[in-house]
C-alpha positions, 0 to 999 in steps of 0.5 A: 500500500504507497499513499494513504488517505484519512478515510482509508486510515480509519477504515483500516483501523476500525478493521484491524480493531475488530480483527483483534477483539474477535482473536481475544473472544477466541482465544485465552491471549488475543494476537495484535492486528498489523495492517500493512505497511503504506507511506513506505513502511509506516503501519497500524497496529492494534491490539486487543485491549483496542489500543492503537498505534502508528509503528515502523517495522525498521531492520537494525542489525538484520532484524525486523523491529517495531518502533512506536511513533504515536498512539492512535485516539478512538479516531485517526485525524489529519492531524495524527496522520501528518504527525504520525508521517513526520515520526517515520520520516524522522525515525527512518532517517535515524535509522539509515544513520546507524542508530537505534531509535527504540533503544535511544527512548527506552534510555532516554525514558531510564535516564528521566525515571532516575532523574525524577528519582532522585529529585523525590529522594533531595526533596524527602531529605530537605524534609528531613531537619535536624528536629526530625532526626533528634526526636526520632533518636529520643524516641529510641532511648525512651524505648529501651524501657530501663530506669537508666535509659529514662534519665538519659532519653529526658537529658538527650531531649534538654540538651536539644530543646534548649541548645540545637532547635533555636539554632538548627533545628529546621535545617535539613540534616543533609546541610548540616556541617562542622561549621554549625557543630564548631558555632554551637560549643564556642558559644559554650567554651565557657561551660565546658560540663555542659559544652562536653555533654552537648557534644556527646549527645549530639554524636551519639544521634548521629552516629545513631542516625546514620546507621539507621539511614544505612538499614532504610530505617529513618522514613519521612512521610513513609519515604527513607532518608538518606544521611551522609556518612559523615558526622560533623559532631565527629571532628570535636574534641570535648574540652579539659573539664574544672574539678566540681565539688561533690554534692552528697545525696539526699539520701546519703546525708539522712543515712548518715544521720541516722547512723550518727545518732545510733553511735552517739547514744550507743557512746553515751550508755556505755558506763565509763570507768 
């Protein structure tokens, strides 16, 4: 078939339709319906689903392969069949180059699908602050259900609260650096207990966070994040602390009255010589 017009395309459409419904009513998997090539090779395909596209069979590399140039609409317009003409040209010129048409799409559509990845993966991450990360941590210490870990998840929660949230805690955990780690303790250089304490919780949820991030553990909205396996806590040294005076216990101190007062009456009813 050379030339073809409009009304020839839709007649050969609705035929090969009808064709490849009947093949499906017959057997358990219908057979696509190719009409015969016109324009020098550009063809009609239908399936039995009634999907329909213009495809050009091309030879590459001795074989024959289906290229798809356009979808087919429940009727051909002119305007498809002026486009779907243009894709072979194009399509057929690529291919007389040496190229592979399909193969350069099928790549090309890979290429997006990760581009598009990756842009769903920065933007959970921007999501991800350092609040995020630091509740998720204490969250974890208030889990492990001991007396110990208690006192410790309640310190971990004041230190960030009072000294993290004010400065960094809706910034993305991925733009976190040494230098606002490095900005956080000067600011405390003068308290070196509390500085030293700063320091060391802080290291320990990211180290925390980073290995959970490793196992797909820490999600937002459902989606894991990922974290830098770099701890900008890490390069800080904690700093020589003064000697603190020892404050005795409550407890300690009553105990030790009572044991004060048990040997001074035992003292006073020995009888002396």
């Amino acid at each position: 078939m050379a030339d073809i017009t409009l009304a020839q395309a839709n007649a050969l459409l609705k035929e090969l339709r009808t064709e490849a419904a009947e093949s499906n009513s017959k057997k358990s998997r219908g057979s696509t319906k190719d009409g015969a090539a016109f324009d020098l090779g550009l063809r009609i395909v239908a399936n039995p689903t009634g999907k329909a596209s213009f495809v050009y069979r091309a030879k590459i590399n001795g074989r024959l392969k289906p290229i798809k140039l356009l979808d087919i609409g429940e009727r051909i317009t002119a305007k498809d069949l002026e486009a779907a003409r243009e894709a072979y040209r194009e399509t057929r010129a690529q291919v007389i180059a040496g190229s592979d048409p399909a193969e350069e799409r099928k790549q090309a559509r890979a290429e997006a699908a990760a581009k598009a990845q990756q842009a769903r993966a920065e933007q959970t991450d921007k999501q991800f602050t350092v609040r995020r990360l630091c509740e998720a941590f204490v969250d974890h210490q208030s889990a492990e259900g001991t007396d110990g870990y208690r006192k410790t998840w309640q310190h971990s929660q004041w230190y960030f609260e009072r000294h993290l949230y004010p400065v960094i805690g809706d910034m993305p955990v991925s733009e976190v650096d040494v230098s606002h780690a490095a900005s956080i303790l000067k600011s405390w250089d003068k308290k070196p207990v509390l500085r030293n304490r700063l320091l060391s919780v802080s290291r320990s949820c990211w180290n925390w966070g980073i290995r959970q991030a490793a196992r797909k553990q820490l999600k937002v909205d459902g989606k894991p994040v990922t974290m830098a396996a770099f701890n900008p806590w890490a390069l800080e040294q904690a700093v020589k602390e003064k000697p603190r005076s020892r404050v005795c216990p409550w407890v300690s101190f009553a105990s030790w009255c009572r044991s004060f007062g048990t040997s001074q009456r035992a003292r006073s009813a020995t009888p002396s010589n």
